[in-house]
ZANUNU-174012 format. One record per residue (C-alpha): x, y, z. Coordinates in steps of 0.2 Angstrom, whole numbers, plus 5000, padded with zeros to 4 digits. Last residue first. Layout:
% ZANUNU-174012
XYZ;...
This chain:
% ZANUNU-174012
657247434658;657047614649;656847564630;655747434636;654647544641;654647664626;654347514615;652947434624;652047624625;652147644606;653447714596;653247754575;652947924577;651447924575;651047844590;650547654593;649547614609;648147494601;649247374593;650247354606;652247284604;652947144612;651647094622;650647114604;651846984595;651646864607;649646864609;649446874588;650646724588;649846624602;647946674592;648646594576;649346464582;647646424590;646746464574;647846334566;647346204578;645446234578;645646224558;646546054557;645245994569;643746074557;644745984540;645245824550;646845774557;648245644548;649845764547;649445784528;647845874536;648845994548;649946044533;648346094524;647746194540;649246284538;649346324519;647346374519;647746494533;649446564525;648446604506;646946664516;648146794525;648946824510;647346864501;646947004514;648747084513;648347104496;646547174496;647047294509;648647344500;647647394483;646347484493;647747584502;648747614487;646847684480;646247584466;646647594447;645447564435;643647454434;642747484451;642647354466;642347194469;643147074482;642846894485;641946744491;641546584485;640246444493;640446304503;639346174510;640445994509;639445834506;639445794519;639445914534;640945944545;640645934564;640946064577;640446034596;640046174606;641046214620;641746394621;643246394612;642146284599;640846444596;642346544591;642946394579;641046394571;641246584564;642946514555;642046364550;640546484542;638946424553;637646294550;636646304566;636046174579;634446184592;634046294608;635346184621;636146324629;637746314618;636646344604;635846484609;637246574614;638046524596;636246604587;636246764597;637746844589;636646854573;635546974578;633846944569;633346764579;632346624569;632146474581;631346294576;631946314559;631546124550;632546134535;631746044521;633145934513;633145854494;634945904490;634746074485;633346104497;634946114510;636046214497;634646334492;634246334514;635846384519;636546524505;634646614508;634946614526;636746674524;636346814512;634846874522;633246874514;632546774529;633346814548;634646714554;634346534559;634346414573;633946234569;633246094575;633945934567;632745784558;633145854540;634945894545;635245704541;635145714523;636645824523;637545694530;638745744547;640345714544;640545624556;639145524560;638145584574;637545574595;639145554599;639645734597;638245794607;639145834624;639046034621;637746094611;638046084591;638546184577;638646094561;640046154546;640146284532;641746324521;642046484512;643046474497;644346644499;644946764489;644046774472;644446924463;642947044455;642947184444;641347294441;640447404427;639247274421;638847154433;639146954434;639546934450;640446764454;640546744468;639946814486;640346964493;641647094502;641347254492;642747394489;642847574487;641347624494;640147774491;640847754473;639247734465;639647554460;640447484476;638647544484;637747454474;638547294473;638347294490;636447324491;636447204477;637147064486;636047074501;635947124520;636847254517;638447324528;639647484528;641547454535;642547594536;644347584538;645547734544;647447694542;648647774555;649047594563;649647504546;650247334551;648947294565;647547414556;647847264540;647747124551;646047174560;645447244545;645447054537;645146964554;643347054551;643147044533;642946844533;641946814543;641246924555;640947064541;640446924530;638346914536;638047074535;638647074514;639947194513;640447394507;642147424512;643047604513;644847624515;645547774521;647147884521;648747894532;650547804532;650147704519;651447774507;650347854493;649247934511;650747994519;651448064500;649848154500;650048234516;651648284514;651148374497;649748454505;650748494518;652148564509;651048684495;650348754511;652248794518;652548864501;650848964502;651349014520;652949094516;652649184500;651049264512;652449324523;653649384508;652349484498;652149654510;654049644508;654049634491;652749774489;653949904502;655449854491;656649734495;658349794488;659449714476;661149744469;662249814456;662049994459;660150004469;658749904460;657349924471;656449754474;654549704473;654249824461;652349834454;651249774441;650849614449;651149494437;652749624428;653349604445;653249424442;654049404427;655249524433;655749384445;655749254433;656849354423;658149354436;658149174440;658349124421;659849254420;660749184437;660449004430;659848874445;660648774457;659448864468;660748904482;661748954466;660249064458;660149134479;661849204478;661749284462;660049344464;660449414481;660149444500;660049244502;658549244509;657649384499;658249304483;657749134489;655949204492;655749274475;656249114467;655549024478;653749134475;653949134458;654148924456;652448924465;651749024452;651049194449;
């Protein structure tokens, strides 16, 4: 028994015919009609009475039509629900990432991507190193890793997406106190806040500090790493934070100052040889878009005549007017599935 039986069968019962159902069908009348003895044969029972030159449901086909019914409308879902997922309209994306890159840069990432597609479920699982990551890509329990480049591992793709600038955090009011940039000798005599060691970030920080000659002197180490802008803003000591981590402490008052020679450091997606998910495939390219517009504004501000970290503040400013527009004009968090949200349906009636 197959799926083609049953709407065979089920046409002939709708219809009250074979003739009539084959040219609902669009099918041959002798091709429909062996397909239904086919499956009586199947069965080993009548599921019509052969009366004169027409068909009557038998007490077996009737017994058959309900169940007909609900494998087709089975066989419907599942195929609805696959095409939802093949055309972003449901599914999953699972992201394995280093701790310290699900602030930056994976967070404005998911953000963007649940904006566009509301009905898409992301998970986001951390490590605190780049093996744990790897991993987890590599046994399938993710689908993507957010990491730093290169990775030379058997078994795994990368793409660089984004090179990952660090800058000086400072309290409030301490701009004046050095050169801009700030030398990378001069961090020697600065107390600094840090994460905890044999994290990604802390390792990142001090190889590139001893790298140039630079003992870091760490006069706080704090685990949660949402603890070290607070910290600064009340006077604890500096930080070397990711720019785009740095902007969110400049909102609130700390001053942001490039470091020279620059700190930077490349980071990218991995994930499985073969084909991804539509979903995986669409997160990673909406995600290097997003880089590919940030990098293009903040390098229009710099042909203007501003600074990398003031050319950053301004883009992100942009940024957050267009988000707070586009969001009054339609929410991101009340969207229905049927397209609407609340902001439509209430403009619809003013």
């Amino acid at each position: 028994m197959d799926v083609r039986q049953l709407e065979y069968f089920l046409a002939v019962v709708d219809n009250g015919g074979v003739n009539r159902a084959a040219l609902a069908l669009h099918v041959a009348q002798p091709s429909l009609s062996q397909s239904i003895r086919r499956l009586e044969s199947e069965l080993d029972t009548e599921l019509f009475h052969r009366v004169g030159r027409g068909l009557v449901l038998a007490q077996a086909g009737e017994a058959l039509v309900g169940p007909a019914r609900q494998v087709l409308r089975d066989i419907e879902s599942a195929n609805a629900a696959v095409r939802d997922v093949r055309d972003l309209r449901r599914g999953r994306v699972d992201i394995a990432a280093l701790s310290d890159m699900s602030t930056d840069p994976l967070s404005v990432w998911v953000a963007r991507f649940r904006v566009e597609y509301p009905d898409m479920f992301v998970r986001v699982e951390e490590r605190e190193d780049v093996a744990g990551v790897v991993e987890l890509v590599k046994s399938g329990a993710c689908e993507l890793g957010v990491t730093t480049l290169p990775q030379a591992q058997r078994d795994i793709v990368g793409h660089p997406v984004v090179t990952q600038t660090f800058v000086l955090v400072l309290p409030p009011g301490t701009e004046s106190e050095l050169p801009d940039p700030v030398p990378i000798a001069v961090l020697s005599e600065l107390p600094l806040i840090m994460g905890e060691r044999r994290t990604a970030n802390r390792d990142h920080i001090e190889r590139m500090l001893r790298g140039h000659g630079v003992e870091p002197r760490v006069a706080v180490e704090v685990p949660q790493r949402g603890a070290v802008v607070p910290m600064v803003l009340s006077g604890a000591g500096a930080a070397i934070l990711p720019l785009r981590v740095a902007l969110e402490a400049h909102q609130r008052g700390a001053v942001v100052m490039e470091i020279g020679p620059a700190a930077s450091r490349e980071v990218g997606v991995i994930h499985r040889p073969g084909r991804m998910t539509e979903a995986a495939t669409e997160f990673m390219a909406k995600s290097e878009k997003l880089v590919q517009q940030w990098e293009a504004a903040i390098d229009r501000h710099m042909k203007q005549g501003h600074g990398s970290v003031e050319s950053a503040v301004l883009t992100a400013e942009a940024v957050e007017r267009r988000n707070q527009e586009g969001f009054r004009a339609r929410s991101p968090l009340l969207h229905r599935r049927d397209g609407s949200n609340a902001t439509d349906r209430r403009l619809q009636s003013e």
